[in-house]
C-alpha positions in Angstrom: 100.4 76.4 143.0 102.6 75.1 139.7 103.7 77.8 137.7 103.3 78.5 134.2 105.6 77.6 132.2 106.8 79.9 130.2 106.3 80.3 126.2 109.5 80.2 124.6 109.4 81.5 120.9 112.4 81.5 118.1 113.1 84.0 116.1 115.0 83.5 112.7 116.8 86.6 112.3 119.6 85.3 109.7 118.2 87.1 107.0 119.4 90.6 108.2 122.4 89.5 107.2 121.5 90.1 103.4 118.2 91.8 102.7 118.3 95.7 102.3 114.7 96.2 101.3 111.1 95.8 102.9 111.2 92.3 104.3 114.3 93.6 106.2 112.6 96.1 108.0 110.0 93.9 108.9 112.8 91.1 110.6 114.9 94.3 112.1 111.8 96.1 113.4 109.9 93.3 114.8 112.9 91.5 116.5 113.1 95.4 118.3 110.1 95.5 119.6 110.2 91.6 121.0 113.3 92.4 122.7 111.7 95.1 124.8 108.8 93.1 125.3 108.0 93.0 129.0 105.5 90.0 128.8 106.8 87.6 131.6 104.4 84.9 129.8 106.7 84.9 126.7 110.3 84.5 126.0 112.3 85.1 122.6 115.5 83.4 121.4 116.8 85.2 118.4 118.8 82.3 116.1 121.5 83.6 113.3 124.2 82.0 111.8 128.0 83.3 112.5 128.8 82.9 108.7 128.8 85.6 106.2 126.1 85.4 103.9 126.9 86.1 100.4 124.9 89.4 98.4 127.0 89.7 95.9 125.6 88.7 92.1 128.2 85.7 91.1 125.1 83.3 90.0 127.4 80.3 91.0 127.8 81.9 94.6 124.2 82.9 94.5 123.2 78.8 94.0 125.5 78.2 96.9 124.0 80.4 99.3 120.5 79.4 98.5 121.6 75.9 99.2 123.2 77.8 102.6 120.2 79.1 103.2 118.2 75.8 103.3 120.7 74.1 105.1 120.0 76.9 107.9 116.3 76.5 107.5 115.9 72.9 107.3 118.9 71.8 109.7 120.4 73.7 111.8 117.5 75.9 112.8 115.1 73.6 114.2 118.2 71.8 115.9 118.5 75.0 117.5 114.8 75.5 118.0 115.1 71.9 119.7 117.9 72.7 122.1 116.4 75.9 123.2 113.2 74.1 123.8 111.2 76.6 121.8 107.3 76.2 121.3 107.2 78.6 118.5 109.7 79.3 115.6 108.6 82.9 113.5 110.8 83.3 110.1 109.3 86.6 108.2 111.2 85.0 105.1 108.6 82.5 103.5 111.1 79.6 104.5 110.2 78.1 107.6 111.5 74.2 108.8 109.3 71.6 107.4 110.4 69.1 110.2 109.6 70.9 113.4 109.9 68.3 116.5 108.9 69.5 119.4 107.6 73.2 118.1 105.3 74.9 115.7 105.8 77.4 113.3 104.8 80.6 112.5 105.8 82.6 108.8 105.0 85.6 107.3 104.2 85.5 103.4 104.4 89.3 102.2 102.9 88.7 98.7 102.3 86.1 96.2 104.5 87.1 93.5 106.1 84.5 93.3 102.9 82.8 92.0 101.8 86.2 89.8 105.6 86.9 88.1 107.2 83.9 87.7 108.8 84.7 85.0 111.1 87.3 87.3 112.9 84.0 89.2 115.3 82.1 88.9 114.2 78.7 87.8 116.1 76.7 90.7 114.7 79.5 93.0 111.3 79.1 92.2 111.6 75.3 92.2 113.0 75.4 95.8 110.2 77.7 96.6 107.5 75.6 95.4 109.0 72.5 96.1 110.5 73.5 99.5 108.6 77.0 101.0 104.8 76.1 100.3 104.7 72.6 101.4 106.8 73.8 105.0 104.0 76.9 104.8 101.4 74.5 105.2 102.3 72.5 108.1 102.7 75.6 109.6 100.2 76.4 112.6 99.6 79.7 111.1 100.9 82.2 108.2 100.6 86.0 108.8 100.0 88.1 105.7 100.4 91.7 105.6 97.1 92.7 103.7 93.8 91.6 103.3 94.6 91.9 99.6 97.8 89.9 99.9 96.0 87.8 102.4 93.6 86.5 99.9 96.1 86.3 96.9 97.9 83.4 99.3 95.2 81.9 100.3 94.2 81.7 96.4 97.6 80.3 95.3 97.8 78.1 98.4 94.7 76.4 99.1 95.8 76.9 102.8 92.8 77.0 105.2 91.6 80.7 105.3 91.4 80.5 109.1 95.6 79.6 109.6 96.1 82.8 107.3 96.1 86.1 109.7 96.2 89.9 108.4 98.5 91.8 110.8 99.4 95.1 109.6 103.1 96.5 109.4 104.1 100.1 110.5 106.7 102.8 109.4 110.2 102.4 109.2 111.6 103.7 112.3 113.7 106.5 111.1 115.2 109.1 113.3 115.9 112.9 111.4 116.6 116.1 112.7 114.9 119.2 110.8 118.2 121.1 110.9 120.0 118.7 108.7 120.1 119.4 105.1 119.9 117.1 101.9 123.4 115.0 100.8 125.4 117.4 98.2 125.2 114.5 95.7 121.5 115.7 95.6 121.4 119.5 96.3 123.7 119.9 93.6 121.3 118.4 91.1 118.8 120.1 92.5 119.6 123.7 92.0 116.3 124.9 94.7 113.8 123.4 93.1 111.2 121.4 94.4 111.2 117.1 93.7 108.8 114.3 93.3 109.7 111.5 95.0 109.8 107.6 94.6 111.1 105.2 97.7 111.7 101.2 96.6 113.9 98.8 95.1 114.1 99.2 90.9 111.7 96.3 90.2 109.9 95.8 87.2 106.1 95.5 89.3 107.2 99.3 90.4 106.3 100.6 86.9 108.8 103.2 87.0 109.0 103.9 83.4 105.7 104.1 83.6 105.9 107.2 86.5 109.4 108.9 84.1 106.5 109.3 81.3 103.9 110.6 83.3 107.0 113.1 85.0 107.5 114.0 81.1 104.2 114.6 80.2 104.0 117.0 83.4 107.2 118.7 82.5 105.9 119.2 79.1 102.1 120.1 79.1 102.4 122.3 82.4 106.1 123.8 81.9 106.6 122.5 85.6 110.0 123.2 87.1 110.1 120.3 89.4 112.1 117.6 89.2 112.1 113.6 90.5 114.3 112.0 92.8 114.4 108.2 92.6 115.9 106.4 95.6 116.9 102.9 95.7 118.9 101.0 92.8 117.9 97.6 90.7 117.6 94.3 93.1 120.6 92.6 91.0 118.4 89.5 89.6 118.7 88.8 86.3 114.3 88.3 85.7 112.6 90.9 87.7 116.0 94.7 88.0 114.2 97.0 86.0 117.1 99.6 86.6 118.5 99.5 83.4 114.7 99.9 82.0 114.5 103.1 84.2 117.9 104.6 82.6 117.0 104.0 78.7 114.1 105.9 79.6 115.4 108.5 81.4 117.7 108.8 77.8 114.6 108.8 75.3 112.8 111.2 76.9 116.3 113.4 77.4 115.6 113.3 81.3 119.3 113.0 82.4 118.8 117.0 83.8 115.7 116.1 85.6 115.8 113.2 87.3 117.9 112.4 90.4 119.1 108.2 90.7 120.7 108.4 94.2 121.3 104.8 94.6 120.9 103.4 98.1 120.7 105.6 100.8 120.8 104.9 104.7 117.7 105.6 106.3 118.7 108.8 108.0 119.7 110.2 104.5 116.2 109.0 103.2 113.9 110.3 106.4 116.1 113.7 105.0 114.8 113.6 101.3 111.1 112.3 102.1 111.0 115.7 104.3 112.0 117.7 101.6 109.8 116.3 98.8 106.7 117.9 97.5 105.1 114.8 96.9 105.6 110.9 97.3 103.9 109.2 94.1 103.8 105.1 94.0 103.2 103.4 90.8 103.3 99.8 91.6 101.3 97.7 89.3 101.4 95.5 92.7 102.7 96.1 96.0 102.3 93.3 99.1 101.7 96.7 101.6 103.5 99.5 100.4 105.6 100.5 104.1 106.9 103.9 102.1 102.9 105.2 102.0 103.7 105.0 106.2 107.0 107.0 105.9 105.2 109.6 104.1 102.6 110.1 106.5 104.9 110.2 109.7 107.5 112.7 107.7 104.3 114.7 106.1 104.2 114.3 102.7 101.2 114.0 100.5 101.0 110.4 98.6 100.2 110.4 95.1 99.5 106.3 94.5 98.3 103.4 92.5 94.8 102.9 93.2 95.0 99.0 93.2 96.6 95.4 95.1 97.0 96.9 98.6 97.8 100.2 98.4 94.3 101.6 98.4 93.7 99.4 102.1 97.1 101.1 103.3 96.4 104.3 102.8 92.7 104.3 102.8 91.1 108.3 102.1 94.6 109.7 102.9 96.2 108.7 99.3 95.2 110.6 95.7 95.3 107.5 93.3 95.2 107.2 89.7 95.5 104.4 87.0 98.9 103.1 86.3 98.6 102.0 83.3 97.3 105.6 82.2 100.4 108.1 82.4 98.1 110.9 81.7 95.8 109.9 84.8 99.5 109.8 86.8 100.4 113.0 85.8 96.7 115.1 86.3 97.1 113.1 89.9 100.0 114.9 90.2 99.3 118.1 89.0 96.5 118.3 91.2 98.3 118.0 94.6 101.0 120.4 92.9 99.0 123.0 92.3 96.3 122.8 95.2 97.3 123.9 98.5 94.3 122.9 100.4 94.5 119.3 99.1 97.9 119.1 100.0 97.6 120.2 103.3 94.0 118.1 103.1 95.9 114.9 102.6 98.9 115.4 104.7 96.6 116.1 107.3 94.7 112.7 107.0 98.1 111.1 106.6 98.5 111.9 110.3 95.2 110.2 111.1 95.5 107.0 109.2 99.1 106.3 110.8 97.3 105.9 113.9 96.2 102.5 112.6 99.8 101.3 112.0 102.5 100.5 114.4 105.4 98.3 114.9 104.4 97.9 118.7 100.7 97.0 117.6 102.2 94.5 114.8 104.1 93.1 118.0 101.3 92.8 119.9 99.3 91.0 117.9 101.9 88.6 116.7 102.5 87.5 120.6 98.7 86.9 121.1 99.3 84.7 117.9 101.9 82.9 119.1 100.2 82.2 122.6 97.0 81.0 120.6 99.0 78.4 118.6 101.0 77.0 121.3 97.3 76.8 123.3 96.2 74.6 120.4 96.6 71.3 119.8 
């Protein structure tokens, strides 16, 4: 009997070299799980360049390394893809190859923002994007989404056929913590014992953090709370879309400076730390493509306090409070609810629990594999 041959799949994993946010922990995560995949149908080739790849903020050096970066995608990588006689290329970057001889390709879009905010690129970026990323997306055999909600937001900006455009759902970061360890000093002494709200995520203007610093006023104000708000992660460093220096003016006009915590960017076992201690996680996002912190929150046991619109609604489905983010004072009674209401907390926490059983990195695997097989089966 002639054996099967075996599917050989490529994964682009050049991009950990840079990115320190979401899509990162989608690339690291996945490429984990594929390595300890056991499937003797199915074999992955993980691709990166030996160069550095430049993160600093020199725009010159920026143009540079997006020129890099499409010299990777649309050279080197599929000769590499070629000589490893691959089947299947995955990038979870929204750049794939256009050219693919010999091999398909398989890319995960995590939003369409670069269709809704335009105005937060760079003008070359977006060009290369448009120009460059959607025409490669649709010779692709199929484009994984993350959400229904940002499933049908690329399918609208696209025009790609709904049935190449697959929802496979993410999971939690995996973040390892003991309960003994205490928060970093930089925090505790801020802190003085008192309880914190809590926000996880890049300083992007779609976060609506002013927004959330208001709403923390108004609670501070009209209930004489003694809680204060910790705010992890720092501005992205591009020019259109940081928000962080937004988020400190208005941390000055409403004379927060004593109340609210910026701790910068913190590695994850210092963050699994501070989720654990928080009284509450609270998510603003005017738009989110999933929303992987609403995960983190249910797997440490925190109550979620969220925006109750894009995808953050499918995510955490009857576990999450959510209010209006464009109304502070809806933020703030969503707030002061789970504050103040022991059974809901424990209510929501509880069904936090539940609702992470529909999210894993090892189901996200899974399903991506049987994705792969069923585009290399096609013709």
């Amino acid at each position: 009997m002639k054996k099967k041959k075996q599917l050989v799949v490529g994964i682009d994993i050049r991009d950990l070299k840079v990115s320190k946010t979401g899509q990162r922990t989608v690339i690291e995560e996945l490429a984990n799980q594929f390595r300890k995949s056991t499937d003797p149908e199915i074999r992955f080739v993980f691709f990166d360049t030996r160069l550095p790849v430049y993160a600093g903020r020199k725009k010159i050096v920026i143009l540079i390394e997006h020129m890099r970066l499409q010299f990777w995608k649309q050279l080197i990588l599929p000769l590499k893809a070629w000589y490893h006689h691959c089947d299947i290329v995955f990038c979870g970057d929204y750049f794939v190859p256009y050219f693919h001889p010999g091999f398909k390709t398989i890319e995960i879009f995590h939003d369409a923002f670069f269709f809704e905010y335009p105005q937060h690129y760079n003008k070359i970026w977006l060009r290369i994007f448009h120009n460059i990323a959607v025409p490669a997306a649709k010779r692709c055999a199929y484009i994984m989404t993350v959400t229904d909600y940002a499933r049908k937001k690329v399918q609208a900006y696209t025009h790609i056929p709904e049935n190449k455009i697959v929802t496979i759902y993410l999971g939690p970061k995996s973040i390892s913590y003991s309960d003994n360890e205490q928060l970093p000093d930089t925090i505790t002494s801020q802190l003085h014992n008192q309880p914190y709200l809590l926000h996880v995520g890049v300083m992007e203007k779609r976060k609506n953090l002013p927004a959330l610093l208001r709403a923390f006023s108004l609670l501070k104000q009209q209930y004489q709370s003694e809680i204060k708000l910790v705010l992890v992660g720092k501005g992205n460093g591009k020019l259109f879309s940081d928000d962080s220096a937004q988020v400190k003016q208005t941390i000055r006009e409403l004379s927060l400076e004593n109340e609210v915590i910026l701790t910068g960017y913190l590695p994850d076992e210092q963050v699994a730390i501070v989720y654990k201690h928080a009284s509450l996680l609270v998510l603003p996002s005017f738009n989110e493509g999933f929303g992987i912190p609403i995960l983190e929150a249910f797997k440490l046991g925190i109550p979620v306090v969220a925006a109750g619109n894009s995808c953050l609604p499918e995510v955490g489905g009857d576990a999450i409070l959510t209010f209006d983010p464009f109304d502070e004072q809806d933020i703030c009674t969503k707030i002061k609810m789970v504050l103040e209401n022991d059974a809901l907390k424990k209510e929501l926490i509880e069904k936090g629990h539940q609702r992470l059983k529909y999210f894993s990195w090892q189901k996200t695997a899974h399903q991506l594999i049987s994705l792969f097989k069923k585009a290399a089966q096609e013709n």
